[in-house]
C-alpha positions in Angstrom: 107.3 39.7 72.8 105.9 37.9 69.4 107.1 38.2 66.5 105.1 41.1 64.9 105.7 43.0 68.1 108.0 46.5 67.2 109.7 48.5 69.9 110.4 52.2 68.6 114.3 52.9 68.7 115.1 56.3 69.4 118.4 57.1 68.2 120.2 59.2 70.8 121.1 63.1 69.7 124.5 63.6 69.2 126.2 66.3 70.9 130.3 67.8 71.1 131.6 68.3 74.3 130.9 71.9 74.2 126.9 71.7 73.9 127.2 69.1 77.0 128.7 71.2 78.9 126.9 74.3 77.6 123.4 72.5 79.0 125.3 71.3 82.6 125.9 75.3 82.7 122.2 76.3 82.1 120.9 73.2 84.3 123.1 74.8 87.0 121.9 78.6 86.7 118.1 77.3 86.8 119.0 75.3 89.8 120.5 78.3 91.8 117.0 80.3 90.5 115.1 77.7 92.5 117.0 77.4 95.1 116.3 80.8 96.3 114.0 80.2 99.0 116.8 78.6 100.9 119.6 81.0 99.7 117.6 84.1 99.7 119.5 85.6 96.7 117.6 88.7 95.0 116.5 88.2 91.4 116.6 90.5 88.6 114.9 90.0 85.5 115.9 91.1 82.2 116.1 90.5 78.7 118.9 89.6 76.3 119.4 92.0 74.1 121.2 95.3 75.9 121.2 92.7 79.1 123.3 94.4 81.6 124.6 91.0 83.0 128.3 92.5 84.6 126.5 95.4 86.7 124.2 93.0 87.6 126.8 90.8 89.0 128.1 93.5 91.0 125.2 93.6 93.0 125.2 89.8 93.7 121.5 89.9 92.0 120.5 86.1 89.9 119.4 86.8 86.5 116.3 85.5 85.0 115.8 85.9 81.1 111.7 85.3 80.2 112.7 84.7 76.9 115.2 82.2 77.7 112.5 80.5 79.7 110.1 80.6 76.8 113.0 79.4 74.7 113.8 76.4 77.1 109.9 75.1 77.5 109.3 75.4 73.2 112.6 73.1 73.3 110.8 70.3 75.5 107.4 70.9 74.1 105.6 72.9 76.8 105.1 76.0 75.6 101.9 75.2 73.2 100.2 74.7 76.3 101.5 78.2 78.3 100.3 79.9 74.8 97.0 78.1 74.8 96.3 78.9 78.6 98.0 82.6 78.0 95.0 83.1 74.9 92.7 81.6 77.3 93.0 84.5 80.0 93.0 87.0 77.1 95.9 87.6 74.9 95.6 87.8 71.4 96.4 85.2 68.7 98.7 87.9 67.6 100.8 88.7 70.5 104.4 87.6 70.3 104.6 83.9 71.8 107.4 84.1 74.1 105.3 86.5 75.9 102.2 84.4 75.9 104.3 81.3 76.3 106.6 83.2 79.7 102.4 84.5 81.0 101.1 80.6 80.4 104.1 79.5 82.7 103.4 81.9 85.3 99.6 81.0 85.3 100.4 77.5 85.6 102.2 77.9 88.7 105.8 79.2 87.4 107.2 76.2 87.3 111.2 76.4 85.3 112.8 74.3 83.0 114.4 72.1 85.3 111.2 71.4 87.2 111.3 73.6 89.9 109.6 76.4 90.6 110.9 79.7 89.6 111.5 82.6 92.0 109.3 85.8 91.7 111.7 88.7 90.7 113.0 91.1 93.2 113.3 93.5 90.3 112.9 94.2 86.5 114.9 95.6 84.3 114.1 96.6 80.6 116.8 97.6 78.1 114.5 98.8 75.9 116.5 97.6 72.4 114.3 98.0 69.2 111.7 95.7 70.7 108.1 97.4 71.4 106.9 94.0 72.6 109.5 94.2 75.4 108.1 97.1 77.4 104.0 95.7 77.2 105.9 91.9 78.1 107.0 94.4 81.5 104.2 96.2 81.8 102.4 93.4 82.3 104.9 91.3 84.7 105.2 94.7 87.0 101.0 94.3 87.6 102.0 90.8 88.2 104.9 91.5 91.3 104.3 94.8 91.9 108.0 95.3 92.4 110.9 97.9 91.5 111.1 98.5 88.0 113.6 100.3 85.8 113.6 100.8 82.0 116.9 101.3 80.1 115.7 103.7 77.1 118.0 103.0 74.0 117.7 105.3 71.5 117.1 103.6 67.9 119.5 103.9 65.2 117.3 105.5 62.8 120.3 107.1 60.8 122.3 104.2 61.3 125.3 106.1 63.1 125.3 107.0 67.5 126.0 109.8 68.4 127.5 111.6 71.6 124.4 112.7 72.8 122.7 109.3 72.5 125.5 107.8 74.7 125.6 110.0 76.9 121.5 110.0 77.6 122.4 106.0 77.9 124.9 106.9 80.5 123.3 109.1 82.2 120.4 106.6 82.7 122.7 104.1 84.1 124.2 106.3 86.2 120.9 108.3 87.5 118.3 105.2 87.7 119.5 101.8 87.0 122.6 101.7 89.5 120.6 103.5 92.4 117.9 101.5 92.0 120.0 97.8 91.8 121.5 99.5 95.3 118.3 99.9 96.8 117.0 96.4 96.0 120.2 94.6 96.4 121.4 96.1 99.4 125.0 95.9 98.0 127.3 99.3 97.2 128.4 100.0 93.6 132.5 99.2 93.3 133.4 100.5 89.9 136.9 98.5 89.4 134.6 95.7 90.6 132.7 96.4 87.1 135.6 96.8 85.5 136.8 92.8 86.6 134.0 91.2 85.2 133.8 93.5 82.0 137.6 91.9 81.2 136.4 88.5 81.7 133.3 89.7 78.9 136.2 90.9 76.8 137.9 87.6 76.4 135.3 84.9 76.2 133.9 87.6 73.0 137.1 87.1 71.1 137.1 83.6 71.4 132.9 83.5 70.4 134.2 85.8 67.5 136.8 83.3 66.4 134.1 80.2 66.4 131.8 82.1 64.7 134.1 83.3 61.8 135.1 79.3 61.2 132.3 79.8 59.1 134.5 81.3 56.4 136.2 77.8 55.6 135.6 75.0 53.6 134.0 73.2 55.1 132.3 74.6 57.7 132.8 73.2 61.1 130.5 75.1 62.8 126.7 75.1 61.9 125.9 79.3 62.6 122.6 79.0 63.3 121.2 75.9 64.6 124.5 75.0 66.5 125.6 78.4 67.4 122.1 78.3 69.6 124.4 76.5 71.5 127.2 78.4 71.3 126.1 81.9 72.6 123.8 80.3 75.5 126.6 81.1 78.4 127.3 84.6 76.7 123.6 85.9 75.4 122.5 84.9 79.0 123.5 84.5 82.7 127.3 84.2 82.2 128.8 86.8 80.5 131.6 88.4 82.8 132.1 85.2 84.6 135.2 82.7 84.7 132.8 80.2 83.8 132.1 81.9 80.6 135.8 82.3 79.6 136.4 78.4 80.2 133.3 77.3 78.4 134.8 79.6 75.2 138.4 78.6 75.8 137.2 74.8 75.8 134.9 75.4 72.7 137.5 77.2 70.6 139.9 74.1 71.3 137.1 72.1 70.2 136.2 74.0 66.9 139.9 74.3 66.5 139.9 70.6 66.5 137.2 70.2 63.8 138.8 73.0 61.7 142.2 70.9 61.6 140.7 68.0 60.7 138.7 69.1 57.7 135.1 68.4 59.3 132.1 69.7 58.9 129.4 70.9 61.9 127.9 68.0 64.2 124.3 67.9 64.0 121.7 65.7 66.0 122.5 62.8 63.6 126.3 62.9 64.4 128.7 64.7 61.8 127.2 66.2 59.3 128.3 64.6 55.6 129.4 66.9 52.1 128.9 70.1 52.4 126.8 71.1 49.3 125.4 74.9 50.0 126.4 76.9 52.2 123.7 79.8 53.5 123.2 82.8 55.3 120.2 83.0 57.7 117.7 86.2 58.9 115.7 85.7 61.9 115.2 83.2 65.1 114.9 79.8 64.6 111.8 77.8 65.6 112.0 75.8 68.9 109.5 73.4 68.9 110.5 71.6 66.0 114.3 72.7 66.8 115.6 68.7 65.7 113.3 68.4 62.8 114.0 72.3 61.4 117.8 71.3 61.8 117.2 67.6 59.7 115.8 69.9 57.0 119.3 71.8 56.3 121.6 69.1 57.1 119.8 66.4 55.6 120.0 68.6 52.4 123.8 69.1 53.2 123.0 72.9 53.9 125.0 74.3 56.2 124.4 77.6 58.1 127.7 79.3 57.9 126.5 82.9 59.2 123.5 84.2 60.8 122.2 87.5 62.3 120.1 85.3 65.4 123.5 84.3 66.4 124.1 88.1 66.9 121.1 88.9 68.6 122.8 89.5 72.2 126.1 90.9 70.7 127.4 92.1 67.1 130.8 91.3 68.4 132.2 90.5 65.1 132.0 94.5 64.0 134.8 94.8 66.5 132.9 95.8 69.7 134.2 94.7 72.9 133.2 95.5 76.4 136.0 98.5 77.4 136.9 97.9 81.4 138.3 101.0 81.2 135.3 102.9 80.2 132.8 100.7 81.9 129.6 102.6 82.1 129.9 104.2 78.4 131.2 100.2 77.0 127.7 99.4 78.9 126.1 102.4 76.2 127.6 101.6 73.2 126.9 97.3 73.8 122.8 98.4 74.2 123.1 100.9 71.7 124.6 98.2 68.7 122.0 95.4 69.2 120.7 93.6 66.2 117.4 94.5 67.0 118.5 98.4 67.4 119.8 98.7 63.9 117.7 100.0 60.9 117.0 98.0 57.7 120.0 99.6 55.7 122.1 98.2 58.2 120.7 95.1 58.4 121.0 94.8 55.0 124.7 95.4 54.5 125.6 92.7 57.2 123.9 90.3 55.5 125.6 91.5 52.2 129.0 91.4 53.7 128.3 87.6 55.2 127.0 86.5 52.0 130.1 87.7 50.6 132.8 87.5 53.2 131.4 83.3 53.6 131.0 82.5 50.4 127.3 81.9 51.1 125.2 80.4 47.9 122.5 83.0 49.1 120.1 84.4 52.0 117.5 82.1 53.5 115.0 84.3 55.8 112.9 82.8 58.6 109.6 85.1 58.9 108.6 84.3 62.5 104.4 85.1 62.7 104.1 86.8 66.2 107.8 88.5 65.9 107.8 91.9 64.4 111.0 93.2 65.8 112.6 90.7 63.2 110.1 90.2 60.3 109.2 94.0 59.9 110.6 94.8 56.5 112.4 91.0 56.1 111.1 91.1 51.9 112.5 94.2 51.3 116.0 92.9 53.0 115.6 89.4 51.1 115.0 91.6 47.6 118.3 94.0 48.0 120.3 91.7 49.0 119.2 89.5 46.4 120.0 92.6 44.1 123.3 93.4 45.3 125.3 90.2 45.7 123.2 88.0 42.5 122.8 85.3 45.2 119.1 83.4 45.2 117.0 84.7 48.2 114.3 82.8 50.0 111.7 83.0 52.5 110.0 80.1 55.1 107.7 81.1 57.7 107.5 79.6 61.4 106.9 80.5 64.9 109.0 80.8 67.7 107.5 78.7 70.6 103.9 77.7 69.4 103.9 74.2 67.6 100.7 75.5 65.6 102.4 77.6 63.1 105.1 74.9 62.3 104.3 72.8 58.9 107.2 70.4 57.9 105.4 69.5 54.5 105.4 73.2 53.8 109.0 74.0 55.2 110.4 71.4 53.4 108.9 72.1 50.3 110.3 75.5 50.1 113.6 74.7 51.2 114.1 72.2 48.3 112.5 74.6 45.8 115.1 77.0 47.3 118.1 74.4 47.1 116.8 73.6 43.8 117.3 77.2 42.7 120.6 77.7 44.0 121.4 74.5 41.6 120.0 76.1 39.0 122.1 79.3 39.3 125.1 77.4 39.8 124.2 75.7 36.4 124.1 78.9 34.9 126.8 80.2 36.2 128.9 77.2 34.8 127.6 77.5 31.4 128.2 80.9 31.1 131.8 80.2 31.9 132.3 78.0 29.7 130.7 80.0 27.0 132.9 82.7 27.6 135.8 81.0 27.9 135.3 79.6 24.2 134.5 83.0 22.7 137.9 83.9 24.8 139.9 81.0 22.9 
């Protein structure tokens, strides 16, 4: 090598133990996916939200998640090619990009995250939670396999309250259509105290999730509630819920937190810890995944730290006290679809994001517009203005993309972030100031 010669160093991304052992978990559950051709295992797929992971456990069924899968290939910068090849055979600019990114996959052979080839699904099932975007994403998959399919209606929470009658119409649905048809495709009988096993093992790895996630309310933070709680809920929000595995991965992770807490820390991000704590924010809407590293450098190179968000609550509002009930299994199945994020109306939405900004001692509400996502970003301005008018806290608004790289601009990200981090200084100011005025007219 002469002298002039550079070699680019690539500093390693830090991890804890937890998001190590989070991704050996994942690795595995895409390795059993492809190895079906030698196990023979049937495959469901379904989708996070309302996902009905401990029935379909009973049945012995693997569970594929597309948007997982679209999730995983943004991460290591596939899916802009799946879209562009997805837009190619006809799908609009417009259409959400974990569909086009899941349909581009497919077309190009299927071929998973681990590098091996996904199985075709045995089965689909659609818990049809607040997302429109879900049933056409099924519509066009069951053209695709031509296999079983069932759809879980969940009735929206227009009036923000459920009612009997909607939980029993959820009920009856899993009772009448879903169970039968997991029967007929799995081969396996229904055993209801078998249900009622794995719906105890959900029940304990939520209250530890629960107890991570509500670190957020110290100074400082040791958790980071958006961009590391995407590791956090992967075992939970996906293929593990109801397992062992999930209650040791959440036993081992609140030891870990616990560890952090105790010793004053704040979050580890891909740079290793993370340094002063200087604003602390609340967060509306997914993340972007093709820039996942970069997005996160923006905050915590700032010394932003996300201490609540409602993405990290997108496959379970556990924190409002809901727990899956083993001894009311079917109905605990009904009330988990029914009180999805993406199920609840604006007002709702809005208070939770009032009481995080309050209960965390957020310095204000940072919203994510995501383009081709309109279960989120419907009506995100009017949530960023009232709850800019209720709590007094600064309210802001970036706008990326979940999977395709095209609609990603760090110059224009970053830009608004420190306008916004300049603003929250600016109140602060003003705050002080106003303090101290009043505190001389008080002496």
């Amino acid at each position: 090598m002469t002298p002039t010669a550079q070699t680019a160093v690539v500093k390693e991304v830090a991890k804890d133990r937890s998001m190590l052992l989070q991704k050996e978990m994942m690795g595995n559950h895409y390795d059993r996916l492809a190895d079906v051709p030698n196990s023979r295992a049937k495959v469901v797929s379904t989708f996070v939200p309302g996902n009905l992971n401990e029935l379909i456990l009973c049945f012995d069924l693997l569970n594929n998640l597309p948007e997982q899968n679209a999730i995983q290939a943004g991460m290591r910068k596939k899916s802009g090619g799946y879209i562009m090849e997805a837009e190619k055979n006809g799908h609009s600019e417009d259409v959400c990009t974990y569909v086009k990114s899941d349909l581009g996959m497919i077309m190009r052979g299927n071929e998973g995250p681990s590098g091996k080839l996904l199985p075709d699904p045995d089965m689909l099932l659609l818990s049809y939670t607040g997302c429109f975007t879900f049933m056409k994403w099924f519509e066009l998959l069951r053209e695709r396999y031509k296999c079983p399919t069932a759809m879980l209606h969940i009735p929206y929470e227009g009036d923000g309250k459920i009612t009997d009658n909607m939980r029993e119409y959820v009920v009856k649905q899993i009772n009448n259509e879903v169970i039968p048809m997991l029967e007929r495709v799995s081969g396996v009988k229904f055993d209801i105290d078998r249900l009622r096993q794995y719906m105890r093992l959900s029940a304990k790895a939520e209250d530890d999730l629960v107890w991570v996630l509500q670190t957020g309310k110290n100074k400082p933070a040791p958790i980071d509630a958006y961009f590391g709680a995407i590791y956090y809920i992967g075992p939970i929000f996906g293929a593990y819920r109801g397992t062992e595995a999930a209650c040791d991965f959440y036993k081992a992770l609140r030891v870990e937190i616990g560890e952090r807490l105790a010793a004053g820390k704040g979050p580890i991000t891909p740079d290793g810890d993370m340094g002063e704590e200087k604003y602390r924010l609340v967060v509306e809407g997914p993340p972007n995944y093709t820039h996942f590293r970069d997005f996160w450098k923006m905050f915590h190179g700032e010394g932003a730290v996300i201490v609540a968000s409602t993405y990290s609550k997108v496959g379970g509002v556990y924190d409002d006290g809901f727990r899956h009930e083993p001894d009311n299994p079917i109905e605990s199945l009904a009330e988990y679809c029914l009180t999805c994020y993406t199920n609840r109306n604006l007002p709702q939405r809005i208070e939770m994001i009032e009481n995080y900004i309050n209960d965390y001692q957020a310095d204000g509400l940072l919203i994510n517009s995501i383009k081709s996502c309109n279960s989120f970003s419907a009506g995100q301005l009017l949530i960023m203005r009232e709850v800019e008018r209720r709590t007094g806290k600064p309210a802001a608004f970036i706008e990326t993309d979940l999977v395709d790289p095209r609609y990603f601009s760090p110059a224009n990200v970053k830009n608004r972030l420190e306008s916004y981090f300049q603003m929250i200084d600016q109140k602060r100011a003003s705050a002080g100031a106003a303090g101290q005025k009043n505190a001389g007219v008080a002496a």
